[in-house]
Biopython code that builds the backbone (N, CA, C, O; Angstrom):
import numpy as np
from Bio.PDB.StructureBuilder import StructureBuilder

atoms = [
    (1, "UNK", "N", (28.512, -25.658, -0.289)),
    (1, "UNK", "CA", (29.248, -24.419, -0.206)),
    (1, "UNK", "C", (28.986, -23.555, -1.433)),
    (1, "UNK", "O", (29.187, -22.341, -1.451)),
    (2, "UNK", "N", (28.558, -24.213, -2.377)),
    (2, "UNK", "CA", (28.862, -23.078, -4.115)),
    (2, "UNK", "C", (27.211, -22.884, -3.672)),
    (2, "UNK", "O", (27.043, -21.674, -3.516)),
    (3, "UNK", "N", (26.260, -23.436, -3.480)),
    (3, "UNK", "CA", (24.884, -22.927, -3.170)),
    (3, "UNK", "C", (24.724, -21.853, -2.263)),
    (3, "UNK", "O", (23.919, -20.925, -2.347)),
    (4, "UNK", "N", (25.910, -22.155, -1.038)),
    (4, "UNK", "CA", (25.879, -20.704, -0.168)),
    (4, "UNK", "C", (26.345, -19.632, -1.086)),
    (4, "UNK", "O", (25.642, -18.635, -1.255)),
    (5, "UNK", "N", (27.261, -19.746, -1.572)),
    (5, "UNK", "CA", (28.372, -18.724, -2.048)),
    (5, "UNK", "C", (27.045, -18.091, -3.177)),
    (5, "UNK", "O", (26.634, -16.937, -3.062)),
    (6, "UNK", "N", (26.554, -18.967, -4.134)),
    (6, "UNK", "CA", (25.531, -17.991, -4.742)),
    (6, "UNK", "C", (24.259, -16.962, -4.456)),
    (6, "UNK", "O", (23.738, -15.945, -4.915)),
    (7, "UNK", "N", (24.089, -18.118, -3.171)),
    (7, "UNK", "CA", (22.866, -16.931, -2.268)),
    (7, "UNK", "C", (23.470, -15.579, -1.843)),
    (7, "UNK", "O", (22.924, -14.485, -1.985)),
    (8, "UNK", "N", (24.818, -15.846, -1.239)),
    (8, "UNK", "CA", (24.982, -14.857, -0.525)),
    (8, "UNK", "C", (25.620, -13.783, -2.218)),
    (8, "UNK", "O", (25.533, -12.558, -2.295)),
    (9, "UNK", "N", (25.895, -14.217, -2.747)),
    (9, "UNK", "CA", (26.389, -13.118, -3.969)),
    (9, "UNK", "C", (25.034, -12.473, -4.721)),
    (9, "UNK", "O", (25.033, -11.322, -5.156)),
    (10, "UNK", "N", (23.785, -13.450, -4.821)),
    (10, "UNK", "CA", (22.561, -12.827, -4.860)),
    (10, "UNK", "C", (22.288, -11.727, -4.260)),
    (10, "UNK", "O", (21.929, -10.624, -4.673)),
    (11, "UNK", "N", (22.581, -12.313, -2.830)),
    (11, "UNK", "CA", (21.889, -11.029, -1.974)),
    (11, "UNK", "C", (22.724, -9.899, -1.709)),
    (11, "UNK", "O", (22.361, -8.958, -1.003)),
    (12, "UNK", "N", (23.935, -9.990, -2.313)),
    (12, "UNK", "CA", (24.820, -8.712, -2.254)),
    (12, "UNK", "C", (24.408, -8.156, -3.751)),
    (12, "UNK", "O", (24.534, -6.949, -3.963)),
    (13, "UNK", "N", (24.071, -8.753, -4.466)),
    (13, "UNK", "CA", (23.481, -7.727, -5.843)),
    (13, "UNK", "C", (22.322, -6.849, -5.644)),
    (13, "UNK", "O", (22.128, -5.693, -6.023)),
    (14, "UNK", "N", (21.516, -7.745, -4.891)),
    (14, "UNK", "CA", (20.019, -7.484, -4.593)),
    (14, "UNK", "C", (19.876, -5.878, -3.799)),
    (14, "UNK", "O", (19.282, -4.829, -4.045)),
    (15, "UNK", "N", (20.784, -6.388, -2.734)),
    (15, "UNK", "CA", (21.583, -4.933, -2.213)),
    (15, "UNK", "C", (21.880, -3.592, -2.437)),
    (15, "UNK", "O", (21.360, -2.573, -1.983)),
    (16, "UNK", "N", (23.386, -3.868, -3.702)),
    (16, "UNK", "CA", (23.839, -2.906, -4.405)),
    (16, "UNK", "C", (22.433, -1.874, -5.077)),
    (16, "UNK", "O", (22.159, -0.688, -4.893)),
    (17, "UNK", "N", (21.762, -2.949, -5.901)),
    (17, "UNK", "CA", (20.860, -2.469, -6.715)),
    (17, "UNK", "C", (19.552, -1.586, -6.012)),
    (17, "UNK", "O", (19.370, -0.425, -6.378)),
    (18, "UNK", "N", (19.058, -1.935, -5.441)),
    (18, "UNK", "CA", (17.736, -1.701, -4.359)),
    (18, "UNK", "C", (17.855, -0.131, -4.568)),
    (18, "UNK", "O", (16.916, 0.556, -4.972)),
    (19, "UNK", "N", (18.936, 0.290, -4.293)),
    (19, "UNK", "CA", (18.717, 2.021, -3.982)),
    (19, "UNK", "C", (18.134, 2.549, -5.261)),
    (19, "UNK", "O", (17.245, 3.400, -5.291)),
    (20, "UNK", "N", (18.713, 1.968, -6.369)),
    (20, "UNK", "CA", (18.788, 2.595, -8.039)),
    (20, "UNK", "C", (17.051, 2.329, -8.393)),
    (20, "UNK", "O", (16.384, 3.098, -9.086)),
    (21, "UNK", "N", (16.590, 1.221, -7.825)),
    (21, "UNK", "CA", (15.088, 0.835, -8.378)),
    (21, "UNK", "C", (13.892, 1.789, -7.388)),
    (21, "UNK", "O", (13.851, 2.079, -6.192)),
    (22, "UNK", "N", (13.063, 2.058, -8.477)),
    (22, "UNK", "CA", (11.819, 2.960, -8.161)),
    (22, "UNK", "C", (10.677, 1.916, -8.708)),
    (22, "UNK", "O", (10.824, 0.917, -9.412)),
    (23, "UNK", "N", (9.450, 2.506, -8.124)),
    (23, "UNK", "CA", (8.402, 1.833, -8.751)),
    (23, "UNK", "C", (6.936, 2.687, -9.723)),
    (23, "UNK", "O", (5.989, 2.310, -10.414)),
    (24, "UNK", "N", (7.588, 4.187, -9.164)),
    (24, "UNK", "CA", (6.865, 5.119, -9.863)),
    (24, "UNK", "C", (7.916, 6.087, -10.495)),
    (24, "UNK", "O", (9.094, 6.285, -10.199)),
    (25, "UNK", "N", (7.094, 6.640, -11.483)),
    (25, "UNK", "CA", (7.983, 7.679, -12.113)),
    (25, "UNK", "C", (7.612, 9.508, -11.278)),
    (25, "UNK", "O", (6.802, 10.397, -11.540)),
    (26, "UNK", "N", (8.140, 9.428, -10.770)),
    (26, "UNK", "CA", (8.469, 11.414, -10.057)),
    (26, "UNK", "C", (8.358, 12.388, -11.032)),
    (26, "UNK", "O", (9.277, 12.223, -11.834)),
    (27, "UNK", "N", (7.682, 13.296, -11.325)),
    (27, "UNK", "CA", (7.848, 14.551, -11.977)),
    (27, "UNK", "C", (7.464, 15.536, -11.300)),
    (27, "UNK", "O", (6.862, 16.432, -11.891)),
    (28, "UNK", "N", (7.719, 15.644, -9.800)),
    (28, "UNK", "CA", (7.658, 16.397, -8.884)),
    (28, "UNK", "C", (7.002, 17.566, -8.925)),
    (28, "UNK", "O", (6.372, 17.326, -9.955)),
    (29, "UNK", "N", (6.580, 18.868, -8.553)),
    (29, "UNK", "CA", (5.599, 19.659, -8.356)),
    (29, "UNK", "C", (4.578, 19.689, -7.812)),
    (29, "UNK", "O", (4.142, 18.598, -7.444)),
    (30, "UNK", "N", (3.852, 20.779, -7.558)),
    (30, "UNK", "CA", (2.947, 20.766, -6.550)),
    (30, "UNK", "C", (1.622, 20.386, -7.514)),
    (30, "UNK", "O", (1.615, 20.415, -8.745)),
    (31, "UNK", "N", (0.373, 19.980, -6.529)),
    (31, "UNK", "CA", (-1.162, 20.316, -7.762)),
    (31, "UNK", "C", (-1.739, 21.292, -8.031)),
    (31, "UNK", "O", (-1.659, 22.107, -7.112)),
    (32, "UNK", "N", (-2.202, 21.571, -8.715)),
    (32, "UNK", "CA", (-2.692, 22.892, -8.982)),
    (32, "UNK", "C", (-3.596, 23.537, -8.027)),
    (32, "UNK", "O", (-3.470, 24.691, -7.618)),
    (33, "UNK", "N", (-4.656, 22.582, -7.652)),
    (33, "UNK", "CA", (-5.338, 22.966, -6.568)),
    (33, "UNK", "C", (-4.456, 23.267, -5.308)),
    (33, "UNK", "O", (-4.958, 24.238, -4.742)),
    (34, "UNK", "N", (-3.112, 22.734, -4.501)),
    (34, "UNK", "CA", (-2.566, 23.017, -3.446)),
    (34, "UNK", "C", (-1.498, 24.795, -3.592)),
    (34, "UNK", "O", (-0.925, 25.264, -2.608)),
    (35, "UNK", "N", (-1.473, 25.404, -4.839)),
    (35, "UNK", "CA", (-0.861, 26.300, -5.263)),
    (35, "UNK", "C", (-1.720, 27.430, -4.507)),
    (35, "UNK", "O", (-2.942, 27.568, -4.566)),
    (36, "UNK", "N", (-0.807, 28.202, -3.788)),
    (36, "UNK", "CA", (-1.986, 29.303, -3.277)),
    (36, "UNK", "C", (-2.255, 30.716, -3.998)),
    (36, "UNK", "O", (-2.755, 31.758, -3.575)),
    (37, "UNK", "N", (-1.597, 30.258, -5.566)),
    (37, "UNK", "CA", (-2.045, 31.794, -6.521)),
    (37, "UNK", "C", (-3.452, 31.119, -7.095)),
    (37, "UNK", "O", (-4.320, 31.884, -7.516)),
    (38, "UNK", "N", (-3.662, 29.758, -7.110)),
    (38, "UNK", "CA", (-4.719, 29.597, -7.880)),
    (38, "UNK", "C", (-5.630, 29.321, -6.986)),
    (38, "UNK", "O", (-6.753, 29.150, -7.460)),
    (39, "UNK", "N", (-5.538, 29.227, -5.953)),
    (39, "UNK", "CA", (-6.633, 29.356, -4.808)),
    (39, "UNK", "C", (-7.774, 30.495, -5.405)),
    (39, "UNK", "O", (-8.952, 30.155, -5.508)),
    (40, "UNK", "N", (-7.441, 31.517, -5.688)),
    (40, "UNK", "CA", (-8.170, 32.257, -5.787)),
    (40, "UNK", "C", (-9.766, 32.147, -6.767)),
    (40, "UNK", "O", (-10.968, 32.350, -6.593)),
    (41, "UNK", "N", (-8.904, 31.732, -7.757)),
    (41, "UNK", "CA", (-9.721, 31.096, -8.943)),
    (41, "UNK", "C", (-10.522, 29.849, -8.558)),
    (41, "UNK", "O", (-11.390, 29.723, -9.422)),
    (42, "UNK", "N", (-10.593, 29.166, -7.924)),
    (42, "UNK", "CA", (-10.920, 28.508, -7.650)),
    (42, "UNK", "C", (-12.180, 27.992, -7.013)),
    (42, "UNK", "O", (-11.991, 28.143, -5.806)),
    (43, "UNK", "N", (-13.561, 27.374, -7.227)),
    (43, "UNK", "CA", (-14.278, 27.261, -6.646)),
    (43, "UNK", "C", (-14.248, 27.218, -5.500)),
    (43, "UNK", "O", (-13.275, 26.697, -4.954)),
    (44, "UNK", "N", (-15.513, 27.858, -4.596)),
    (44, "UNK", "CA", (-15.204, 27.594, -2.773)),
    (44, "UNK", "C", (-16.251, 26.012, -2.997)),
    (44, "UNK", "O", (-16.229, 25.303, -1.991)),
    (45, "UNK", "N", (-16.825, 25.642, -3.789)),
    (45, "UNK", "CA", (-18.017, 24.599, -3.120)),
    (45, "UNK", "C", (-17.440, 23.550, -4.381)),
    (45, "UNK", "O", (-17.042, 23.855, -5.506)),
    (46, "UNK", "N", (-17.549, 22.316, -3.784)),
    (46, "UNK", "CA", (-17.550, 21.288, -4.991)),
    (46, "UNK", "C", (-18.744, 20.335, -4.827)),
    (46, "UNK", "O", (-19.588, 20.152, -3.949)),
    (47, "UNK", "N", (-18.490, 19.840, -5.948)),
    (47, "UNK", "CA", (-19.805, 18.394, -5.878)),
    (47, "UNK", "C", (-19.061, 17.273, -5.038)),
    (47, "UNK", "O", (-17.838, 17.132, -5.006)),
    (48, "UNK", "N", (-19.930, 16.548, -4.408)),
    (48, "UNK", "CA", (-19.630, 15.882, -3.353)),
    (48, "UNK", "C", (-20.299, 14.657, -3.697)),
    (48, "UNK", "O", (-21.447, 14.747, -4.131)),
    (49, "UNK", "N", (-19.793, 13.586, -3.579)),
    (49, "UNK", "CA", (-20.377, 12.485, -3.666)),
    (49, "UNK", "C", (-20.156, 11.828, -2.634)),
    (49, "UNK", "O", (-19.001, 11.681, -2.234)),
    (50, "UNK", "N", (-21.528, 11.142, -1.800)),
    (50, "UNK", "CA", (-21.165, 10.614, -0.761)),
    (50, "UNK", "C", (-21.484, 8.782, -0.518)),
    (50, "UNK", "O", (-22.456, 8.039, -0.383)),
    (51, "UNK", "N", (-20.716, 8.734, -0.546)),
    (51, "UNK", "CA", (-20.613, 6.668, -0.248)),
    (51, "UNK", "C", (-21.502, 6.512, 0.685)),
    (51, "UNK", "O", (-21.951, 7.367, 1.448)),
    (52, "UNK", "N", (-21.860, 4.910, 0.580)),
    (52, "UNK", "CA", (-22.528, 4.294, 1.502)),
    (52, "UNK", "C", (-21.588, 4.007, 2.703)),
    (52, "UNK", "O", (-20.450, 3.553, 2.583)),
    (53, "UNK", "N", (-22.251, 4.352, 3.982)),
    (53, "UNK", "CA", (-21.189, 4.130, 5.169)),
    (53, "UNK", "C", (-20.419, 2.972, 4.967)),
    (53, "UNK", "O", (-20.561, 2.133, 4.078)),
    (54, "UNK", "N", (-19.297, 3.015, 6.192)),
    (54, "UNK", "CA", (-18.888, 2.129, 6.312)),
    (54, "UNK", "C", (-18.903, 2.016, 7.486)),
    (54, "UNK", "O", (-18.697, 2.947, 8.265)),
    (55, "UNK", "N", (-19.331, 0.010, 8.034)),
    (55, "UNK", "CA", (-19.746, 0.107, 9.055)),
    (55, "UNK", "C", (-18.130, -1.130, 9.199)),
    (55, "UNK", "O", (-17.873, -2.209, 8.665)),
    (56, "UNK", "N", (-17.314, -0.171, 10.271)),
    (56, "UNK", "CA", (-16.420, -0.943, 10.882)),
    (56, "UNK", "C", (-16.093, -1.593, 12.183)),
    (56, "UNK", "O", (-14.954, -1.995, 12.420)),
    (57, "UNK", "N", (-16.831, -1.674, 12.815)),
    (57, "UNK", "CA", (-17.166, -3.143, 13.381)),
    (57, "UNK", "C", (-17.400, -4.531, 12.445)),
    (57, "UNK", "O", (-16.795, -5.586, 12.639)),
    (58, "UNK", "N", (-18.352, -4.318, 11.444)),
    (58, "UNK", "CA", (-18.383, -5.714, 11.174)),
    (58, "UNK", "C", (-17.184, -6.044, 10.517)),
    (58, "UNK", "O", (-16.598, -7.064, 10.878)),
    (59, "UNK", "N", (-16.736, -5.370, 9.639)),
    (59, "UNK", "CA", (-15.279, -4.989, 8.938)),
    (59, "UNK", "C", (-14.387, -5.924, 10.133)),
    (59, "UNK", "O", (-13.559, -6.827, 10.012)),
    (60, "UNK", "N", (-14.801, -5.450, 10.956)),
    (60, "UNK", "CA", (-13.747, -5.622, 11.785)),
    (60, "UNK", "C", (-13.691, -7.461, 12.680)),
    (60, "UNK", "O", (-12.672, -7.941, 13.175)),
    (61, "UNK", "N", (-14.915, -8.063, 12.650)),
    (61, "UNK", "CA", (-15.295, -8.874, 13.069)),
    (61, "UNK", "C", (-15.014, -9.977, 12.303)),
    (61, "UNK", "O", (-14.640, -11.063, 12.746)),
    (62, "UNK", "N", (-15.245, -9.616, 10.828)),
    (62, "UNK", "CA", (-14.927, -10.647, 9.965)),
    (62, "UNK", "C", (-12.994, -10.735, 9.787)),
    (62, "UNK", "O", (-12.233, -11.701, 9.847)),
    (63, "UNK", "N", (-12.811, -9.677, 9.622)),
    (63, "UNK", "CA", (-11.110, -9.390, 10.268)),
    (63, "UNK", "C", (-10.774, -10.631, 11.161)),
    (63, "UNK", "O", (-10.072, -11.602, 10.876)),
    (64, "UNK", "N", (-11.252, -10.434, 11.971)),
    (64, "UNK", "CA", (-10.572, -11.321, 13.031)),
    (64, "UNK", "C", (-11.446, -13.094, 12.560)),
    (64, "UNK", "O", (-11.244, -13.817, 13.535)),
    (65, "UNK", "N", (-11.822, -13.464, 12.055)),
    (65, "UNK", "CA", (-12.092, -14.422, 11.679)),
    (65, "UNK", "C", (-10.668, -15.347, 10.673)),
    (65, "UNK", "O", (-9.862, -16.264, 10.830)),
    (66, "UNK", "N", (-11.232, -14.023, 9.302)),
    (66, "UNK", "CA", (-10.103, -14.265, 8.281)),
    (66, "UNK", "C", (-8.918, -14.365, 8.735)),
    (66, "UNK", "O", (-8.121, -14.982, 8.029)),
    (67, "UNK", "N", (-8.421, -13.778, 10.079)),
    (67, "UNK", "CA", (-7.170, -13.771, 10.112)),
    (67, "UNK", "C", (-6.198, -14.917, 10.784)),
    (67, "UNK", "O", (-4.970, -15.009, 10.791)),
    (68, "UNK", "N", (-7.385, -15.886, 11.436)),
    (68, "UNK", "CA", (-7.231, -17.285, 11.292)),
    (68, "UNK", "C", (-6.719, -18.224, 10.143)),
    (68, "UNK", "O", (-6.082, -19.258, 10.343)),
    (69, "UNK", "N", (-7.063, -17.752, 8.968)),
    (69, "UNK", "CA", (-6.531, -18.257, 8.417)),
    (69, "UNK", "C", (-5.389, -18.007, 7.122)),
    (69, "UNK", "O", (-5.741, -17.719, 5.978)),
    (70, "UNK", "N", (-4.063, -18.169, 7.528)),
    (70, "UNK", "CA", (-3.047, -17.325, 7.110)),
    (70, "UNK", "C", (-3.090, -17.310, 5.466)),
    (70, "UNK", "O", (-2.487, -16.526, 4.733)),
    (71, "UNK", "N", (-4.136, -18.598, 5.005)),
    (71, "UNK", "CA", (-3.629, -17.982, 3.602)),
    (71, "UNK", "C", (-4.473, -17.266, 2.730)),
    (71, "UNK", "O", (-4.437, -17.141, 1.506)),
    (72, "UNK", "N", (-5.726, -16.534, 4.129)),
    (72, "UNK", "CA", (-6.228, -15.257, 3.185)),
    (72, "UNK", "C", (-5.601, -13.705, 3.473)),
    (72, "UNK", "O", (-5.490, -13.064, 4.518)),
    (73, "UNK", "N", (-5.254, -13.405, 2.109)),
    (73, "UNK", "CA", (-4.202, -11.889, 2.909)),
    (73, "UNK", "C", (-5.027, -11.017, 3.415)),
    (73, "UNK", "O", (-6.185, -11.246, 3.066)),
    (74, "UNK", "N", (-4.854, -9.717, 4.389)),
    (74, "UNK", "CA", (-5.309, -9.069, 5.298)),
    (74, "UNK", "C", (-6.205, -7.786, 4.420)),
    (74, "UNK", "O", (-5.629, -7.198, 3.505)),
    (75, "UNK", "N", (-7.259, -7.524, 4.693)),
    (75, "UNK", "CA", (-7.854, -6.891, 3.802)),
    (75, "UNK", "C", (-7.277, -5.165, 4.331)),
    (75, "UNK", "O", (-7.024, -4.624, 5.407)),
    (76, "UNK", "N", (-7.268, -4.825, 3.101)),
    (76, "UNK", "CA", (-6.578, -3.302, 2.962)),
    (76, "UNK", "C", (-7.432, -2.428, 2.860)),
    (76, "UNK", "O", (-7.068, -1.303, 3.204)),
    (77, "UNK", "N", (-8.925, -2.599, 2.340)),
    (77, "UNK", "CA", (-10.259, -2.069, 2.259)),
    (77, "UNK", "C", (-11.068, -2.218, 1.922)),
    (77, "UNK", "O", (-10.952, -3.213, 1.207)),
    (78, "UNK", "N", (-12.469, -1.731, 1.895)),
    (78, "UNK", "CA", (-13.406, -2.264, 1.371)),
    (78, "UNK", "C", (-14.252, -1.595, 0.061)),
    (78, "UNK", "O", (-14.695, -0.449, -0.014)),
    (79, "UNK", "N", (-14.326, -2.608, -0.879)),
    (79, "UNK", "CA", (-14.657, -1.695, -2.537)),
    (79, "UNK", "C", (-15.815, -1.994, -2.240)),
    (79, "UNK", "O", (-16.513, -2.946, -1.891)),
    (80, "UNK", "N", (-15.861, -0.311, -2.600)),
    (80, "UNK", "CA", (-17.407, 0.216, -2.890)),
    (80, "UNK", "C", (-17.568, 0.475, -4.507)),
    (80, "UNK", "O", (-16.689, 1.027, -5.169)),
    (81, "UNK", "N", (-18.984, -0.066, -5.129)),
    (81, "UNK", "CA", (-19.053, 0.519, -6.440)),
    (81, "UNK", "C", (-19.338, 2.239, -6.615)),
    (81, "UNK", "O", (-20.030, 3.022, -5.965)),
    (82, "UNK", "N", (-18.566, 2.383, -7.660)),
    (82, "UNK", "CA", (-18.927, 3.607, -8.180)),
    (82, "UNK", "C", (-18.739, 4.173, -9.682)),
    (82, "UNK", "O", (-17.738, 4.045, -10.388)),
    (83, "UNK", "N", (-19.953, 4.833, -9.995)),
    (83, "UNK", "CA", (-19.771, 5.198, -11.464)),
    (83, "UNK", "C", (-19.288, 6.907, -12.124)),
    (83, "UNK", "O", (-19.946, 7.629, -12.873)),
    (84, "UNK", "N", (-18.330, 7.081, -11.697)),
    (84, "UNK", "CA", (-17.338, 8.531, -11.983)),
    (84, "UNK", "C", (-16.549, 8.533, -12.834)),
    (84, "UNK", "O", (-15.615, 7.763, -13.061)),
    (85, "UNK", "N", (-17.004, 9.675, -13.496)),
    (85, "UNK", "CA", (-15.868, 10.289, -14.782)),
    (85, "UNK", "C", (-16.182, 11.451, -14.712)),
    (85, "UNK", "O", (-17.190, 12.087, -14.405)),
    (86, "UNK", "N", (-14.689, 11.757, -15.198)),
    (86, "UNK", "CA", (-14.580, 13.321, -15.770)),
    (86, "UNK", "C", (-15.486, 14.147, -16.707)),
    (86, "UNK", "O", (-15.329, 15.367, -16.741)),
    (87, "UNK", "N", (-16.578, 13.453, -17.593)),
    (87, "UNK", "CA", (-17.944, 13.688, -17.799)),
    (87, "UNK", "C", (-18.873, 14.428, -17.391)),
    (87, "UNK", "O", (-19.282, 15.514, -17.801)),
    (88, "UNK", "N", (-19.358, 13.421, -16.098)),
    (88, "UNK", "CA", (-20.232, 13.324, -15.648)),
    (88, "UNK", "C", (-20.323, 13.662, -13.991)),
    (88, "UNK", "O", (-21.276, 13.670, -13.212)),
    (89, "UNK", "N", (-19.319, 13.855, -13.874)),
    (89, "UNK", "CA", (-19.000, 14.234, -12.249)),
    (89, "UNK", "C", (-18.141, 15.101, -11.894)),
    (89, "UNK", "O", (-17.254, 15.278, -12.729)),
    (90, "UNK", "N", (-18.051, 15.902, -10.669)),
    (90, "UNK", "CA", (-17.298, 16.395, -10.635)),
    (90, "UNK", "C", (-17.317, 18.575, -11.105)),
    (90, "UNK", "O", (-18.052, 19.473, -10.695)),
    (91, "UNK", "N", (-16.882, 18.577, -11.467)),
    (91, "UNK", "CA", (-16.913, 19.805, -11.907)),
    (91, "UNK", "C", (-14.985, 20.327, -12.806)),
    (91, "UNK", "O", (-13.955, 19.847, -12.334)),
    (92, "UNK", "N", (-14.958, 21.060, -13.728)),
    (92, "UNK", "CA", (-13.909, 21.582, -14.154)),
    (92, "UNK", "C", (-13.650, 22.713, -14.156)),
    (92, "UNK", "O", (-14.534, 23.335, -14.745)),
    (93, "UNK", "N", (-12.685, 23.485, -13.705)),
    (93, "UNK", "CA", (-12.140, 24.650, -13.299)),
    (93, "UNK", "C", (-11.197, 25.253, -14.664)),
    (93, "UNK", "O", (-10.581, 24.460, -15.377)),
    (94, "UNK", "N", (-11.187, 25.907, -14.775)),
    (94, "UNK", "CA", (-10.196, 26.973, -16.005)),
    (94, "UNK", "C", (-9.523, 28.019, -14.772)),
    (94, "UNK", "O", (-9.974, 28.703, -13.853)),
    (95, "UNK", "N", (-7.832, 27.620, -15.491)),
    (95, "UNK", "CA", (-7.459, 29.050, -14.671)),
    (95, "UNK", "C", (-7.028, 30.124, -15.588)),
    (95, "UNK", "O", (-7.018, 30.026, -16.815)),
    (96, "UNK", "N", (-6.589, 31.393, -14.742)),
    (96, "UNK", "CA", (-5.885, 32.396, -16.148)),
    (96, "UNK", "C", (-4.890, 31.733, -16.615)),
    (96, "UNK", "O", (-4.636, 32.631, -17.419)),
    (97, "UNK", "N", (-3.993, 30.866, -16.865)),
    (97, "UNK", "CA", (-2.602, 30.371, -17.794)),
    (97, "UNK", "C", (-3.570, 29.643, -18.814)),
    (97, "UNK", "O", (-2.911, 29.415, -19.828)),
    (98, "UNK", "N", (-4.771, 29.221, -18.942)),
    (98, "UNK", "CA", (-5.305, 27.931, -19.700)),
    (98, "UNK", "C", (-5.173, 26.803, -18.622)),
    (98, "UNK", "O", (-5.504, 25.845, -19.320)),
    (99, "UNK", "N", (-5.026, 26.509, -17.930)),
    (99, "UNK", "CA", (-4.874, 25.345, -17.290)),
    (99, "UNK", "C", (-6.334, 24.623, -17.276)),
    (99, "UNK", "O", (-7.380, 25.252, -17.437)),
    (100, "UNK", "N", (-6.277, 23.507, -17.105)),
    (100, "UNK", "CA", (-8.092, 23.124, -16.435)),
    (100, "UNK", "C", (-7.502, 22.308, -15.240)),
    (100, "UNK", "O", (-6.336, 21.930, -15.122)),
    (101, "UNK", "N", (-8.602, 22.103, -14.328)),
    (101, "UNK", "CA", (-8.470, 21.554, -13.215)),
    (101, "UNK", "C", (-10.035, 20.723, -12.907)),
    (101, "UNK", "O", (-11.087, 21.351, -12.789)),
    (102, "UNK", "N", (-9.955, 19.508, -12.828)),
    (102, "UNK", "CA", (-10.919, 18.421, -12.674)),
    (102, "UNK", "C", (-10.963, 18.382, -11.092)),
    (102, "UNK", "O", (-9.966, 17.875, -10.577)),
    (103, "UNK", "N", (-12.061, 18.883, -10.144)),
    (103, "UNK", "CA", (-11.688, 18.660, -8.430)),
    (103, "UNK", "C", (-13.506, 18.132, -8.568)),
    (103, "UNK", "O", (-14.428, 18.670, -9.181)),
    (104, "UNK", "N", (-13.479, 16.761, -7.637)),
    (104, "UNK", "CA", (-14.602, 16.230, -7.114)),
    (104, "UNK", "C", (-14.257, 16.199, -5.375)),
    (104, "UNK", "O", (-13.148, 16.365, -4.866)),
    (105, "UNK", "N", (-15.290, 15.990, -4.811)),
    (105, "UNK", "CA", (-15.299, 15.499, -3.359)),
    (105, "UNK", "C", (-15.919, 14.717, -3.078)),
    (105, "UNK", "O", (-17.007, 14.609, -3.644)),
    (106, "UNK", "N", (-15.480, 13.668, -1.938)),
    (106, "UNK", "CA", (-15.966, 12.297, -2.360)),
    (106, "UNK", "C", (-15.810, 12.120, -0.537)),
    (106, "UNK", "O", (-14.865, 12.502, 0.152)),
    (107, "UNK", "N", (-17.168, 11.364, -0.049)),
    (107, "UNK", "CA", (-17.009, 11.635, 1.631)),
    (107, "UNK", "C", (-17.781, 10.016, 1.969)),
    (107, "UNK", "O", (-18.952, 9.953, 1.597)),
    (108, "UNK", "N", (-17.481, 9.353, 2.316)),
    (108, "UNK", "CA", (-17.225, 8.147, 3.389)),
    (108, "UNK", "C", (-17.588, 8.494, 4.758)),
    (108, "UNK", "O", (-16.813, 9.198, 5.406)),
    (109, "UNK", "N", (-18.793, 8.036, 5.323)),
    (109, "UNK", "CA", (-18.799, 7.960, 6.840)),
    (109, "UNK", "C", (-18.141, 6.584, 7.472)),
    (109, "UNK", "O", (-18.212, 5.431, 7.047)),
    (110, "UNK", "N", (-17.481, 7.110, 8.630)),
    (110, "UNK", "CA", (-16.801, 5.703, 9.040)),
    (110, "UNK", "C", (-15.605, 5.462, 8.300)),
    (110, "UNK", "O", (-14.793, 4.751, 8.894)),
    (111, "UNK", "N", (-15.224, 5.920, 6.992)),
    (111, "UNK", "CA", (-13.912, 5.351, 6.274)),
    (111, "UNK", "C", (-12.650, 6.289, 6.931)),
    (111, "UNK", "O", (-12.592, 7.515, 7.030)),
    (112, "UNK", "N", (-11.643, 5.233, 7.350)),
    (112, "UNK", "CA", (-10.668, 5.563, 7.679)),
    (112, "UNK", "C", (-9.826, 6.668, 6.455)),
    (112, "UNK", "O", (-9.460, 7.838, 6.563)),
    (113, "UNK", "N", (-9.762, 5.941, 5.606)),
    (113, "UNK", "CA", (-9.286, 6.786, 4.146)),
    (113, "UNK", "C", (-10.153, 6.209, 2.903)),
    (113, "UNK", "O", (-10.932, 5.256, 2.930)),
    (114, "UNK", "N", (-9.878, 6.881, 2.013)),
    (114, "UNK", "CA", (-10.518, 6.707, 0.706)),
    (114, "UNK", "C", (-8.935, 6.712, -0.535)),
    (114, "UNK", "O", (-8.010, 7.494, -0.749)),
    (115, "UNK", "N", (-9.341, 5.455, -1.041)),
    (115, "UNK", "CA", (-7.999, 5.305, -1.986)),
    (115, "UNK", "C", (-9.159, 4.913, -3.365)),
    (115, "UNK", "O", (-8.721, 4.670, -4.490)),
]
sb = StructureBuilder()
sb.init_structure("model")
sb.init_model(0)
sb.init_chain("A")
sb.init_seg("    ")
for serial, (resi, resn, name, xyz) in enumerate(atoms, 1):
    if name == "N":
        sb.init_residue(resn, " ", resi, " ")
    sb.init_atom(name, np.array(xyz, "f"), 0.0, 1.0, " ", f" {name:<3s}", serial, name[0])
structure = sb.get_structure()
């Protein structure tokens, strides 16, 4: 009974608390690039870097293999190498306030998303 009584008082803390906990910090606002005064300023063309496809079928084949066995976790995507910096890639934008703005484009055939 005192082993129940502590679980269940656990999980009423666990509870209370949950709403108060974050895992990122918010400083809300928009990006500079999505602002439509600085649209203007703004390059129409960027540098583009484009990945090696992705071929999802096989992605997908080995998927269903791995997923036989429960204690490999489910793959979330597939890493591609790449060598990018603010350097060397990309391009930088100046607006009228002083601002700078770092915008690359980066294109995946076949990729569902790019993280």
């Amino acid at each position: 009974m005192k082993k129940l009584s502590c679980s269940l008082f656990t999980a009423i803390l666990n509870f209370l608390f949950a709403g108060s906990l974050i895992a990122q910090i918010s400083y809300g606002g928009t990006p500079l690039s999505f602002n439509s005064k600085n649209a203007v300023f703004l390059q129409k063309s960027l540098p583009t870097v484009t990945m090696e496809p992705v071929n999802v079928s096989i992605l997908q084949a080995e998927d269903l293999i791995n997923d036989l066995d429960k204690g490999i976790p489910w793959r979330f995507g597939q890493n591609l190498a790449v060598n990018l910096s603010l350097s060397t890639s990309g391009q930088w934008e100046y607006l009228p306030n002083g601002d700078k703005l770092w915008r690359l484009r980066v294109y995946s055939q076949g990729a569902y998303t790019l993280n």
